[in-house]
C-alpha positions as CSV (number, residue, x, y, z in Angstrom):
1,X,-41.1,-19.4,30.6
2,X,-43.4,-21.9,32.5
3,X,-42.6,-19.8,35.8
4,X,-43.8,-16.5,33.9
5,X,-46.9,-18.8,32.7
6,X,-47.6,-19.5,36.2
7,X,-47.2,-16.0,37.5
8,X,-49.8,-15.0,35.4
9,X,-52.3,-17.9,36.3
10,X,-51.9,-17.0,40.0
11,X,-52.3,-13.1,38.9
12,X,-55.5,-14.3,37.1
13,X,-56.8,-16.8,39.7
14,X,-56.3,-13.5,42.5
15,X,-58.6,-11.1,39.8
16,X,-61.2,-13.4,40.0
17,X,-61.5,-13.6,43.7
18,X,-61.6,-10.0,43.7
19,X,-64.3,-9.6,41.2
20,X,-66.5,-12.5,42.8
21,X,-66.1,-11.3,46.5
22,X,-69.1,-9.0,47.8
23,X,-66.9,-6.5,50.1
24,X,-64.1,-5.9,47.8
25,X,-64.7,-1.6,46.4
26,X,-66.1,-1.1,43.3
27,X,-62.8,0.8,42.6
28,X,-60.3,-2.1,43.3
29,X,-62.5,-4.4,41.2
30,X,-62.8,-2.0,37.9
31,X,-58.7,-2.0,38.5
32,X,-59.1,-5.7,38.5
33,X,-61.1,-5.7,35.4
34,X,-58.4,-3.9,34.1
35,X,-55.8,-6.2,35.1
36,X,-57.0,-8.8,33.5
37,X,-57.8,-7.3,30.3
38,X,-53.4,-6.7,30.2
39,X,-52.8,-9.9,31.2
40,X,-55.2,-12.0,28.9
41,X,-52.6,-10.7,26.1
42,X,-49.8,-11.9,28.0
43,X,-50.9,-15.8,27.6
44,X,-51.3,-15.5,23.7
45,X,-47.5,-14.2,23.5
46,X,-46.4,-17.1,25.8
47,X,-48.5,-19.4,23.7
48,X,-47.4,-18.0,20.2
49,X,-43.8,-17.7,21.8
50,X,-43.5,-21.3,22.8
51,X,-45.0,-22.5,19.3
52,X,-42.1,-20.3,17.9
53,X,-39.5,-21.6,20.4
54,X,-40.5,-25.3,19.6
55,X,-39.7,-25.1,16.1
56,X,-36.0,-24.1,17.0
57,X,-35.7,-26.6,19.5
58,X,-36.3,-29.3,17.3
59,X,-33.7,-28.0,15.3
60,X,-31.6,-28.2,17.8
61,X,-32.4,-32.0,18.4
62,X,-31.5,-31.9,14.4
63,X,-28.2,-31.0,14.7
64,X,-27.7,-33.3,17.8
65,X,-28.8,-35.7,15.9
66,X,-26.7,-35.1,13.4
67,X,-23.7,-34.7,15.6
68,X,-24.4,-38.4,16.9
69,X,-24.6,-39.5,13.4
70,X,-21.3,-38.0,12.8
71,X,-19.9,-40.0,15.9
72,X,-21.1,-42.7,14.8
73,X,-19.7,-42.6,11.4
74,X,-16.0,-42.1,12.8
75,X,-15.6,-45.9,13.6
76,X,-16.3,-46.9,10.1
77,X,-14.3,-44.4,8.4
78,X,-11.4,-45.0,10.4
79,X,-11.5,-48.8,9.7
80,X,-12.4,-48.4,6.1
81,X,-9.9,-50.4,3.6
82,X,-6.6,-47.1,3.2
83,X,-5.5,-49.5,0.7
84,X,-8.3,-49.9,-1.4
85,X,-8.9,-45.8,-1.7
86,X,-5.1,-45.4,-3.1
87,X,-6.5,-47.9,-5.2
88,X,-9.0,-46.2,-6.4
89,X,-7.2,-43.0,-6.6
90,X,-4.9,-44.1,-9.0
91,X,-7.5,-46.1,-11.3
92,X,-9.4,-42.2,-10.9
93,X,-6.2,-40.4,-12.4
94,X,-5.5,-42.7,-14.9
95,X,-9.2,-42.7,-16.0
96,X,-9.2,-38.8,-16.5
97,X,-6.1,-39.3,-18.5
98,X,-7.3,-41.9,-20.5
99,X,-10.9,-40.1,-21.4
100,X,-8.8,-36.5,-22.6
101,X,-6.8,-39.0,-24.9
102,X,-9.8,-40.9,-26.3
103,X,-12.2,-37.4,-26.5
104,X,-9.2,-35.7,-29.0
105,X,-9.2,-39.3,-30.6
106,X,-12.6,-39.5,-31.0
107,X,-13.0,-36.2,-31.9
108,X,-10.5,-36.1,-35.0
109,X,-11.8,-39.1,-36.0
110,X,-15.4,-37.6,-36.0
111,X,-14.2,-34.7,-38.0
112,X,-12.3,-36.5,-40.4
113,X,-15.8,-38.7,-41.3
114,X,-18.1,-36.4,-41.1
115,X,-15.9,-33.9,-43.6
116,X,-15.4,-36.9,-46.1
117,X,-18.9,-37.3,-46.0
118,X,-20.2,-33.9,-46.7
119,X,-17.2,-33.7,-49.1
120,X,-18.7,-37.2,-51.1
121,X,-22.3,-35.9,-51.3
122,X,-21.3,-32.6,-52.9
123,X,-19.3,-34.1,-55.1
124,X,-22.0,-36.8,-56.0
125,X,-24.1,-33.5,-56.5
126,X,-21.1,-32.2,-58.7
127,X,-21.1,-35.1,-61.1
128,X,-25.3,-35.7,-61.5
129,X,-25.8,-31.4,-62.2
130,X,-22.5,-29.8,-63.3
131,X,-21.0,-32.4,-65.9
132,X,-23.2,-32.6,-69.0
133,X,-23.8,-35.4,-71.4
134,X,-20.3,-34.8,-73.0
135,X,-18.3,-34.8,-70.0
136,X,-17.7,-31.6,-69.8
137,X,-18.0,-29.2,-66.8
138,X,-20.6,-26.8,-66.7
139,X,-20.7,-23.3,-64.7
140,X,-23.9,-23.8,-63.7
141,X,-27.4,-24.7,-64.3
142,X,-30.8,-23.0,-65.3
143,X,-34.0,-23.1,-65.6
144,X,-34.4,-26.9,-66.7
145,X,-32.7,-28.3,-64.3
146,X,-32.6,-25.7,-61.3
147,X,-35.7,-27.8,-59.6
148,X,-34.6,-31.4,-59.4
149,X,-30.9,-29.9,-58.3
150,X,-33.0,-28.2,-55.3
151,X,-34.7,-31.1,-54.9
152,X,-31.7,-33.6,-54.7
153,X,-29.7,-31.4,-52.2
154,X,-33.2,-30.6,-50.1
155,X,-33.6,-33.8,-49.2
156,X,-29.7,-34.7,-48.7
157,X,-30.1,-31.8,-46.0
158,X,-33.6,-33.2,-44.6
159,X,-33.1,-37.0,-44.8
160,X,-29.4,-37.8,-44.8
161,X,-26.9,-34.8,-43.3
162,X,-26.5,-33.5,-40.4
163,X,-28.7,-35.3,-38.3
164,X,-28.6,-38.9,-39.3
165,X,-25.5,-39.3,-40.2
166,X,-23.7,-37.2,-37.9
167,X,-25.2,-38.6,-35.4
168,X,-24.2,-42.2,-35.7
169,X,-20.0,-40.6,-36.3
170,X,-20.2,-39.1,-33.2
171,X,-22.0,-41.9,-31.5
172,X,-19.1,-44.2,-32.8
173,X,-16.3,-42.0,-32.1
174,X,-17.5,-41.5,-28.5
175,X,-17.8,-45.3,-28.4
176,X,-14.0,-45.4,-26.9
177,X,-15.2,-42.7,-24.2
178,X,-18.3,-44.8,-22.6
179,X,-16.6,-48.1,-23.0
180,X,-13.4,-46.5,-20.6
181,X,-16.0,-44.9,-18.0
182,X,-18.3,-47.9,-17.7
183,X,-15.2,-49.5,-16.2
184,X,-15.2,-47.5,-13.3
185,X,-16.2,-49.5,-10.0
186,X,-19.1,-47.2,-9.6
187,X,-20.0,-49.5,-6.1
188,X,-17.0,-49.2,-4.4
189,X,-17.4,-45.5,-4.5
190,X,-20.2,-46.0,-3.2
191,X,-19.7,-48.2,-0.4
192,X,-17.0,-45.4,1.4
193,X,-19.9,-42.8,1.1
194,X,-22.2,-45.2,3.2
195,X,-19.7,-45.2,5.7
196,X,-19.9,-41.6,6.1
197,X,-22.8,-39.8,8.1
198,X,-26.4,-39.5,6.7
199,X,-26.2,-35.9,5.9
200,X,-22.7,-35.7,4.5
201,X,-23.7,-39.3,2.4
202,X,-27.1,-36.9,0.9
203,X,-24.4,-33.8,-0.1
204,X,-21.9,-36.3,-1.6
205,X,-24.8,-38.5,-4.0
206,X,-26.2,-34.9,-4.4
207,X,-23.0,-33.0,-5.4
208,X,-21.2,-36.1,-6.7
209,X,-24.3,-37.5,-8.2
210,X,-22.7,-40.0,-8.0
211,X,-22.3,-38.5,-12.0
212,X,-20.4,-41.8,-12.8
213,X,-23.8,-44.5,-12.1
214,X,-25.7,-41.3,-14.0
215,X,-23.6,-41.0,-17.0
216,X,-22.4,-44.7,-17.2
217,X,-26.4,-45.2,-17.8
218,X,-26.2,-42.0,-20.3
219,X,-23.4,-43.6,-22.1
220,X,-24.5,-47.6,-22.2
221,X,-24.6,-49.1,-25.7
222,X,-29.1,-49.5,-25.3
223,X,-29.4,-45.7,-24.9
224,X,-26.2,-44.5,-26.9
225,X,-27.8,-43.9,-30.1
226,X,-31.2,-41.6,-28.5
227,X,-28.8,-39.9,-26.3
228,X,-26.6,-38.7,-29.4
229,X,-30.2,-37.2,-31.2
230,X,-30.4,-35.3,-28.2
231,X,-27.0,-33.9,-27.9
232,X,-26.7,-33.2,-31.3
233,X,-30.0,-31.3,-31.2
234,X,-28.7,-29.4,-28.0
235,X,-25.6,-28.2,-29.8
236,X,-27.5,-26.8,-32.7
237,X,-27.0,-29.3,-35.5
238,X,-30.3,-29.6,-37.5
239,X,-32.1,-28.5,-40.4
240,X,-32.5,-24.5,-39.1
241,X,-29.1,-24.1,-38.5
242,X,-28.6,-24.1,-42.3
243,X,-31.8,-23.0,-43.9
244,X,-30.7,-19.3,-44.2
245,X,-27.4,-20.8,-46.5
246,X,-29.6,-23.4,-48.0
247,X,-31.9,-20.7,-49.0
248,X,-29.3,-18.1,-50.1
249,X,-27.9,-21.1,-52.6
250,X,-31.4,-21.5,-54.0
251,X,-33.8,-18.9,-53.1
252,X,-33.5,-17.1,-56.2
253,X,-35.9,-18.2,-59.0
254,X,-35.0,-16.0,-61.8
255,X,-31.0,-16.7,-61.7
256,X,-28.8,-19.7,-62.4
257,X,-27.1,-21.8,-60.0
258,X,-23.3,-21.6,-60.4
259,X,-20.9,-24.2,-58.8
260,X,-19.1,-21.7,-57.1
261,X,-22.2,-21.1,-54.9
262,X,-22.3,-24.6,-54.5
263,X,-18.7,-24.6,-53.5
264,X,-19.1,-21.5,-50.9
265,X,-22.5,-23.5,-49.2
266,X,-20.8,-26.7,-48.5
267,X,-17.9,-24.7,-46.8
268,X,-20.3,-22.8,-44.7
269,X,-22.3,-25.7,-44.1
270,X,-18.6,-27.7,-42.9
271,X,-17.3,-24.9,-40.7
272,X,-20.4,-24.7,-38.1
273,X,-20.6,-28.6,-38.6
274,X,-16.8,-29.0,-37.6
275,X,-17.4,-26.5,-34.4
276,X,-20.4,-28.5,-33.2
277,X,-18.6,-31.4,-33.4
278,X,-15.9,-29.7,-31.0
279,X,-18.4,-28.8,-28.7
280,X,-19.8,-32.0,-28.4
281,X,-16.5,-33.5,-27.5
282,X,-15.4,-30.9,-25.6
283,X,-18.6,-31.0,-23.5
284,X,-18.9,-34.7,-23.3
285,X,-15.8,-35.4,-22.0
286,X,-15.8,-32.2,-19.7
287,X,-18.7,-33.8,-17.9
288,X,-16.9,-37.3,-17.6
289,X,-13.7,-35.6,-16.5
290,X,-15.6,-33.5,-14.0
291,X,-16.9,-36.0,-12.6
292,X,-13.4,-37.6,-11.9
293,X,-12.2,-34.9,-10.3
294,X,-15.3,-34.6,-7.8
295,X,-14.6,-38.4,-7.0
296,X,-10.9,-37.7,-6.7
297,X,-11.2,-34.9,-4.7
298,X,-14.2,-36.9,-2.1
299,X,-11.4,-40.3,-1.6
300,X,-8.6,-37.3,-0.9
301,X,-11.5,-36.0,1.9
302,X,-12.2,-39.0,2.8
303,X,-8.0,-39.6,3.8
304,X,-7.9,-36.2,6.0
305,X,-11.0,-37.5,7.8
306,X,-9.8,-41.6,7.9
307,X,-6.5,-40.2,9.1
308,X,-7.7,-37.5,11.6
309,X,-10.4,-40.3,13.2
310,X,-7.7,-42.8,13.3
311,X,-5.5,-40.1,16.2
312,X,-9.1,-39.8,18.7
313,X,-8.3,-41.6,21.5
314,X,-11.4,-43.6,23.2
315,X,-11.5,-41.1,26.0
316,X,-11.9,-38.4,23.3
317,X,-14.6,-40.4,21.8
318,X,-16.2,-40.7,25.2
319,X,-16.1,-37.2,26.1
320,X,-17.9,-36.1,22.9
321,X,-20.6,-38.9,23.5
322,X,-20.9,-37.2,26.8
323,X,-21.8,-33.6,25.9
324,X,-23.7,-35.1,23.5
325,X,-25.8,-36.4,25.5
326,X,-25.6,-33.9,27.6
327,X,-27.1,-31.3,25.6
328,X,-30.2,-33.4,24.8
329,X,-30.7,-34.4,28.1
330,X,-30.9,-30.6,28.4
331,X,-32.6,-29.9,25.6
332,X,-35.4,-32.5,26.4
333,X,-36.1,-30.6,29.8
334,X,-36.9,-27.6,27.6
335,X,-38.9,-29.1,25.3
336,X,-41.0,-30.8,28.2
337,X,-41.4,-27.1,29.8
338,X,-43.2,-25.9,25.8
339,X,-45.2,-28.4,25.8
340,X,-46.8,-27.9,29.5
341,X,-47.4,-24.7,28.3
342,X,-48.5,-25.6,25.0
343,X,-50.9,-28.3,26.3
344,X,-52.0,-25.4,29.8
345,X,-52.8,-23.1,26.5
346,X,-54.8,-25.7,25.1
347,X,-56.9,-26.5,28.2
C-alpha cells in the first residue's frame, strides 16, 4: 500500500511540472489536468482503506495478545494443586445431592404448613359464622351476618394468607437449602479461574457467574426474608391471584352464603397455593443445582487442559512463543506502513 501511495505522489509531483512548465502543449497539459483529477480520488481510497485496514490490524494484535495471555496461563494451570480439584469435585457432587434431598424436604414440609394453616383459618371461620348460639351447624348465613363474614375472611386474605405467612414457611423450609450452599468454598473456585487466561477468566465469572458468590448473597440469613416477598410475588402468589374466587364466594348481595361455597373456595384457593409452592422449590433449587453442574463441568475443563499442559515439552513452549512473536513483529511492520500513510494523508 505505501508503494501504491508513493506511485501516486510521484504521478502527482510529474503533473505539476507539466502544468507549471511554459513549453509543454496545451494538449499534454489539459491531459494532465485530467490526470490529476483520477488520481486525487485514488488518495482518499488509500486514506479511507488504511483507516479501514487499521481497525483489523489491531484486532489482530487482539488475538495475539490473547494468544500470549493463553501461553502465559499454561504454567499455572499445569502447576495448579490436581489434588485439591478432586477435592472439590467430590464436595461439588455431593452438594447437588444434598440440595435435591433438602428442596423435596423443604418442600413437603412447606406444603404440609402452609395446608394446616389455610386448613385452621377456615375452620376458625367455620366456628365464628356457621355454628349458632346453640351449637348447632348452620348451612349458611344471610343478610345479618353476610358483611362481618366478608369482612373477617377479606382481611385473612389481605393481611394474613398468602403473602405473609407463606412467605416466612417457605423462607424456613428453604433455610436447610442456603445453609448447605453457603458452605461451598466459593474462593477456591475462584482462585483456579485466575490461573486461567484473561479472556477465558471474563467467559467463566460471566457464564459461571460465579452463581455460587451471587446466590450465597441471595440466600444469606440478612436478605432471606426480602428475597422470599419477591419470589413469592414472581410465582404469582398474592391477593389477584384469588380475587376472581374470593369474589365468586361473596360477590352476590342478594343470596346467602352456604358453607359448601366456603368449602369449594378454600380448595381452590389450596390447589394453586400447593403448585406455587412447587414452583418455588422446584425453581430454587434448579438454580442452585445449575449452578453445580456449571462448576463441575469448569474443574472437569480445567483437568483436560491441566493434563494436556502438563505433556508440552519446553521446546514446544518455545516454538509457540516464537511464532508468536513472530507474527507481531510482522504485524508491527504493517501497522507502521498505515500509519505513514495515515499521517502523509494528514499532511
Amino acid at each position: 500500500m505505501n508503494e501504491y501511495f508513493k506511485a501516486f505522489q510521484d504521478i502527482t509531483q510529474s503533473i505539476e511540472q507539466v502544468l507549471n512548465e511554459q513549453h509543454h502543449s496545451s494538449e499534454i497539459k489539459k491531459s494532465a489536468r485530467s490526470l490529476r483529477a483520477s488520481v486525487e480520488p485514488c488518495f482518499d481510497e488509500l486514506k479511507q482503506s488504511a483507516a479501514r485496514l487499521e481497525t483489523f490490524v489491531q484486532k489482530s494484535f487482539n488475538d495475539l495478545d490473547l494468544a500470549e495471555d493463553v501461553w502465559h496461563s499454561k504454567p499455572r494451570i499445569a502447576a495448579a494443586a490436581t489434588h485439591e480439584i478432586w477435592e472439590q469435585l467430590g464436595e461439588l457432587s455431593g452438594l447437588h445431592s444434598r440440595i435435591q434431598q433438602l428442596g423435596n424436604q423443604g418442600k413437603d414440609e412447606a406444603i404440609k404448613q402452609a395446608k394446616k394453616y389455610w386448613e385452621d383459618q377456615i375452620y376458625l371461620l367455620h366456628q365464628r359464622w356457621f355454628i349458632d348460639a346453640k351449637g348447632q351447624v348452620k348451612k349458611g348465613i344471610g343478610w345479618g351476618e353476610k358483611d362481618g363474614f366478608i369482612k373477617d375472611i377479606q382481611s385473612e386474605i389481605n393481611y394474613r394468607f398468602p403473602l405473609p405467612k407463606l412467605t416466612k414457611i417457605i423462607s424456613d423450609s428453604l433455610g436447610p437449602v442456603y445453609l448447605e450452599i453457603n458452605r461451598f468454598n466459593v474462593e477456591l473456585i475462584r482462585k483456579f479461574i485466575n490461573t486461567m487466561n484473561k479472556r477465558s477468566q471474563y467467559n467463566i465469572h460471566k457464564n459461571l457467574g460465579l452463581n455460587f458468590s451471587n446466590i450465597q448473597q441471595k440466600y444469606s440469613n440478612e436478605q432471606k426474608h426480602s428475597n422470599s416477598i419477591i419470589t413469592v410475588n414472581k410465582y404469582g402468589i398474592n391477593k389477584s391471584s384469588i380475587t376472581t374466587d374470593l369474589d365468586a364466594l361473596t360477590g352476590s348481595s342478594w343470596s346467602d352464603i352456604y358453607w359448601e361455597q366456603v368449602v369449594n373456595f378454600k380448595e381452590k384457593v389450596w390447589s394453586k397455593t400447593e403448585q406455587i409452592i412447587k414452583s418455588i422449590f422446584q425453581a430454587e433449587v434448579k438454580l442452585a443445582t445449575e449452578a453445580i453442574d456449571e462448576a463441575i463441568a469448569f474443574y472437569n475443563n480445567f483437568l483436560e487442559l491441566q493434563n494436556r499442559y502438563q505433556q508440552e515439552t519446553l521446546e514446544q513452549r518455545e516454538a509457540e512463543k516464537a511464532w508468536i512473536d513472530q507474527q507481531r513483529q510482522q504485524l508491527n511492520q504493517v501497522q507502521q506502513g498505515i500509519k505513514a500513510i495515515l499521517n502523509q494523508s494528514a499532511g
